[in-house]
Structure formats: structure tokens, C-alpha cells
C-alpha positions, 0 to 999 in steps of 0.5 A: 549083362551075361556073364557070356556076353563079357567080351575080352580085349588086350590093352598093354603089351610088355615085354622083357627076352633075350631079343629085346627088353622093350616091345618095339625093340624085341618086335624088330628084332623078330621079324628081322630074325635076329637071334638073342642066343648067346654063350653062357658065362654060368655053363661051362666044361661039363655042361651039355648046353653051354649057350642060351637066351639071356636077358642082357640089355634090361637095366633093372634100376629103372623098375626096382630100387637097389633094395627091392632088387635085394628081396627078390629073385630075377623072375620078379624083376621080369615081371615088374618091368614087363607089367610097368611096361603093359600099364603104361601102354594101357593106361590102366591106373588102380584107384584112379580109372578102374577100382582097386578091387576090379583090377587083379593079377595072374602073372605065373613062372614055371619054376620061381626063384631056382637060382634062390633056391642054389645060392641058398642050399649052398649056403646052408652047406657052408655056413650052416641053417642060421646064415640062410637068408630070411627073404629065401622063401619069398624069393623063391616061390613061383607066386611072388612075381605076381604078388609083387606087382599087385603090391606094386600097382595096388591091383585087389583083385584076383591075385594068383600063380598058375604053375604049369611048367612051360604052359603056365604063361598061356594059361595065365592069360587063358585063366585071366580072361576067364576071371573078367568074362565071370565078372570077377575082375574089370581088368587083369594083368596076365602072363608068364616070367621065367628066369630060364639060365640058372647053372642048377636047372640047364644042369638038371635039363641036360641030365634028361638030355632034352637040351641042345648040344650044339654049343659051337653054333649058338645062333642057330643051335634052336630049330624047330621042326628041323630034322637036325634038331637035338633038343631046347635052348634055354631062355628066360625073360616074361611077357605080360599082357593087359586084358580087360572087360570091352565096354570098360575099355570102350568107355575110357577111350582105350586103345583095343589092340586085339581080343582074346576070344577063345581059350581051351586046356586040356591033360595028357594023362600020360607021361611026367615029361613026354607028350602024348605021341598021338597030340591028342592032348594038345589037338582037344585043347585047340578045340575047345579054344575054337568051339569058344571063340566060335570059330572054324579052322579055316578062320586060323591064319596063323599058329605061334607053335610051342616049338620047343626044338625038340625032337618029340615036341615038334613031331608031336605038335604037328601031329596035334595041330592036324588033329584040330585043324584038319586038312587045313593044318597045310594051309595056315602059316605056323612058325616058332619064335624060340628059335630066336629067343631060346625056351623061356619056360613058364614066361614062353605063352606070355611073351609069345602072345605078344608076338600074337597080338603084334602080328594081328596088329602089323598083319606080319608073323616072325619066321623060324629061323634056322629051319634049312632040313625040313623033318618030313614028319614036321611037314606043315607050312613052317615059315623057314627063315623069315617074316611073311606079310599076311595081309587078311590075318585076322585070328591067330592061335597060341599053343603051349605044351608042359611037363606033367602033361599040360596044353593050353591053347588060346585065340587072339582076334583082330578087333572088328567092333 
């Protein structure tokens, strides 16, 4: 077989976020528009944003020991509950029906272990270099999350991180799918984990005030594309997909719950925060994306927008997706689910391509809550306010946008044989 023929499916969905650390749960919970945005004991007087999306209802002791739990960051835990989750709804066990050495890991955090990383400064501040902990490192590396659940699940396959700020999730997946269509891989666990509530990272966002000040309204203090919008909530959590090569799937009897058929990334050159203001950067990797899925715009029926609540993102984004998409840009629904979920960072393109793959399945996409002052330079179909049933959907594209200049865009398609 061609390395092009290799065809791409998801097998296993997995979730942890602030609206649910279970897929059907945290699926419910969208589509009814219910918000994971809360208060933050960590953020208190002084802090610009004092709300966020933490994860609350995860019981981490039925994924990791007490031990296990010691030696490593909260990031990890996300990871290993959301790829336990991914495998079992897969089926996939290495060493059993797939090889070893044919099933790897890409599972990626923008930042890694921050809260690590407090903790233990502080704690070479007061106690002096030789009561540092000697798991810091391992703790704090953005790669360990991935590396873990390799060990975990005895995946000996490609094993990497991808580092990207808020598109390394998205280009996980994106890379990932590339790993099996060069035939590197049968299979491979793919994603983003992210824990976005840590007091020195909203301390360090709000000093370049990209974060939100509406502390006294946490529901509904994320509104993307809103004219009253004033900047992110913070988010945390991961989401974690399994992909893998079609004829294998086929052969084992899988359940395909969709295809990735296109992936696209692409760089700004031209800013280390802000996007370019044309969304030329994002617009050329949401080409690529459909020049490799073979697909026109018109066959989009819905966008998962990056959506960040900011107000140069979402102006930018817009601007992009017309860009790539043409005239029909005003045709196809786009909604943003970080209006429910806050920003997860690095796990925000994993956890939203559930949301991808979920709406193809169910032929529903989520709305964007808390959209009741449309900006007129954001004047795209934006689903204010609710779910809509989109009873032919069969592609749906994911963009994301990182610090540094980064776009990743993927396609998810129903599968059709």
C-alpha cells in the first residue's frame, strides 16, 4: 500500500475539562450550554481574573496510585485519565491486538508542570537548593504526560511532545495522523493536557492583560466574537483521541467513529503574542487542511473556532476563516466551546476535536454561549446561545492559533466507507 492511500479513523475518545471528566457527561453538558466557569480559591484580591475552568469532579485514585500521584504534575493526571478513557472506548491493548512497536504516543501541554515549577522555586527560596525535590524535572517537563502513558500502556512507538502554546494539541493530532499515513505507526494516542489554573500563570496572563476582568460574572465572563468581550478565561483539563490506520481498524472489527482527513499548519512570522491582523497565517493552514482532505469549502458544515474571547483573536479568526473559506464563510455554522470550558491552553485542540468528532457522530454542534452583542467585525454565523441540529454534517474543521505565531488546522469526516 502507498504511503498516501493510508487512510486515518478515531477509535477512542477521552476526556477530562471543567464541564465533565467523562465523554457523555461533559457532551451533555455542552449541548445544553451548561458553564464549567467558576470562582478560583487560587486567585484572589490582586489578580486581574479571579474565575476559571477547573477540572472538579475528576477522582484522579481511580487512574493513579497515591504514589504515582506524588511524582507527577496534575498535567500528567489529565493525560492518563484522558487516554485510559480513549483506550477503552478503542479497544486497542499493546501487545495484545496491535504491536507494541506499531502503537505510539503524541500527547502535548503548552506549558507542563507550572505549578511544579512555583512550588519548587519557592521552595529553593526558603529552604535553599538541597530541599528541592528530585522529581522537579520530571514533573515539570511538558513531554512527561505523553511519556508516562507510554510507560503506562507500553506504547513503543513514536513517542513525542509538540510544544506550541495553544495549538499544540491540534498539531498533535495533526502530527500524529501523519505518523501512521508514513506507516511509522498502526496506531496512536494523540492530544493535548493542560493544567491552565496555576496562581503564577493567570498572574503572568493578566500582566499582558489578555485575561478577563469580569470576576463578578464567571458564567458568562467568556464570549467569543461578543463586542463586550475583554479577554480569555482560563481553563484546564485534555482530550485525547485515538487514531488509527483504517484496514487495521476494519480488521479487528473497530467501532470508526470518524476520519481525520486533512491537516494543515502554518506560521505568522509576525508577532511573539499577537496573530497576524490579516489571518493570513491561520487562512493558509486552513487550506492546506482542505487541499489534503480534498475537499472544497462548501463541503464544511461546521467550524470549532479557536475562539479564545479575546479581542484580537476572534477578529482575527473571522478574518481568517473568510480568507480560506470564501463567500461561504457566512454559510457554515462556527461556534466556540471555551465559552462553556474557559481556555485549556495546549489541551484546548485535543478536547475540541472530541467536540469535532462528537458532532459528526450525533449531527449536533454546541453553541457559543454568552454571545448577546454580536462585534460587527465578527459577523459570521456564530451560533449564539445554543445547540443547532445539522442533520447532513458530514466535515467539520478545528482551528487553533498559538502564541509565537503557530496555526494548526485539522479536518474530521463522517466515515462513509
Amino acid at each position: 500500500m502507498q504511503v498516501s492511500e493510508r487512510r486515518v479513523v478515531v477509535t477512542g475518545l477521552g476526556v477530562v475539562s471543567p464541564v465533565g471528566c467523562r465523554l457523555d457527561e461533559a457532551w451533555k453538558n455542552l449541548l445544553a450550554g451548561v458553564s464549567g466557569i467558576a470562582r478560583l480559591e487560587e486567585c484572589g484580591e490582586g489578580f486581574r481574573c479571579q474565575i476559571g475552568g477547573k477540572v472538579r469532579t475528576l477522582d484522579v485514585n481511580v487512574y493513579l496510585s497515591p504514589k504515582e500521584q506524588q511524582r507527577l504534575d496534575s498535567f500528567c493526571w489529565y493525560a492518563v485519565a484522558a487516554s485510559d478513557q480513549a483506550l477503552e472506548q478503542s479497544g486497542l491493548k499493546a501487545g495484545e491486538n496491535i504491536p507494541c512497536e506499531r502503537f505510539g504516543s503524541l500527547i502535548s501541554s503548552g506549558i507542563g508542570g507550572l505549578n511544579t515549577i512555583a512550588a519548587q522555586g519557592l521552595r529553593l527560596d526558603q529552604a535553599g537548593p538541597r530541599q528541592v525535590s528530585p522529581m522537579t524535572i520530571p514533573m515539570m517537563i511538558a513531554d512527561m504526560g505523553t511519556g508516562y502513558v507510554a510507560i503506562r500502556h507500553h506504547l513503543q512507538g513514536p513517542n513525542f511532545g509538540i510544544v506550541s502554546a495553544c495549538a499544540s494539541g491540534l498539531h498533535s493530532i495533526g502530527e500524529a495522523w501523519w505518523v501512521i499515513k508514513r506507516g511509522d505507526a498502526d496506531a496512536m494516542l494523540a492530544g493535548g493536557a493542560e493544567e491552565g489554573i496555576s496562581s503564577l500563570g493567570i498572574a503572568a496572563f493578566c500582566s499582558m492583560r489578555a485575561m478577563t476582568s469580569n470576576n463578578d460574572e464567571p458564567e458568562s465572563a467568556s464570549r467569543p466574537f461578543d463586542a463586550t468581550r475583554d479577554g480569555f478565561v482560563p481553563g484546564a483539563g485534555a482530550g485525547v483521541l485515538v487514531l488509527e490506520e483504517l484496514e487495521h481498524a476494519k480488521a479487528r472489527g473497530a467501532e470508526i467513529l470518524a476520519e481525520v482527513t486533512g491537516y494543515g499548519a502554518s506560521g505568522d512570522a509576525y508577532h511573539i503574542t499577537a496573530p497576524s491582523s490579516d489571518g493570513s497565517g491561520a487562512a493558509r493552514a486552513i487550506k492546506t487542511a482542505l487541499a489534503r482532505a480534498g475537499l472544497s469549502a462548501e463541503a464544511i458544515g461546521y467550524v470549532n473556532a479557536h475562539g479564545t474571547s479575546t479581542p484580537m483573536n476572534d477578529k482575527v479568526e473571522t478574518k481568517a476563516l473568510k480568507l480560506a473559506l470564501g463567500d461561504y464563510a457566512y454559510k457554515t455554522t462556527v461556534s466556540s466551546t471555551k465559552s462553556m470550558t474557559g481556555h485549556m491552553l495546549g489541551a484546548a485542540g485535543g478536547f475540541e476535536s472530541v467536540v469535532c468528532v462528537q458532532a459528526i457522530r450525533d449531527r449536533i454542534a454546541p453553541g457559543t454561549m454568552n454571545l448577546h452583542h454580536p462585534d460587527p467585525e465578527c459577523d459570521l454565523d456564530y451560533l449564539p446561545n445554543a445547540a443547532r441540529e445539522l442533520p447532513e454534517l458530514r466535515n467539520v474543521l478545528k482551528l487553533n492559533m498559538g502564541f509565537g505565531g503557530h496555526n494548526a488546522a485539522v479536518i474530521y469526516s463522517r466515515y462513509e466507507g
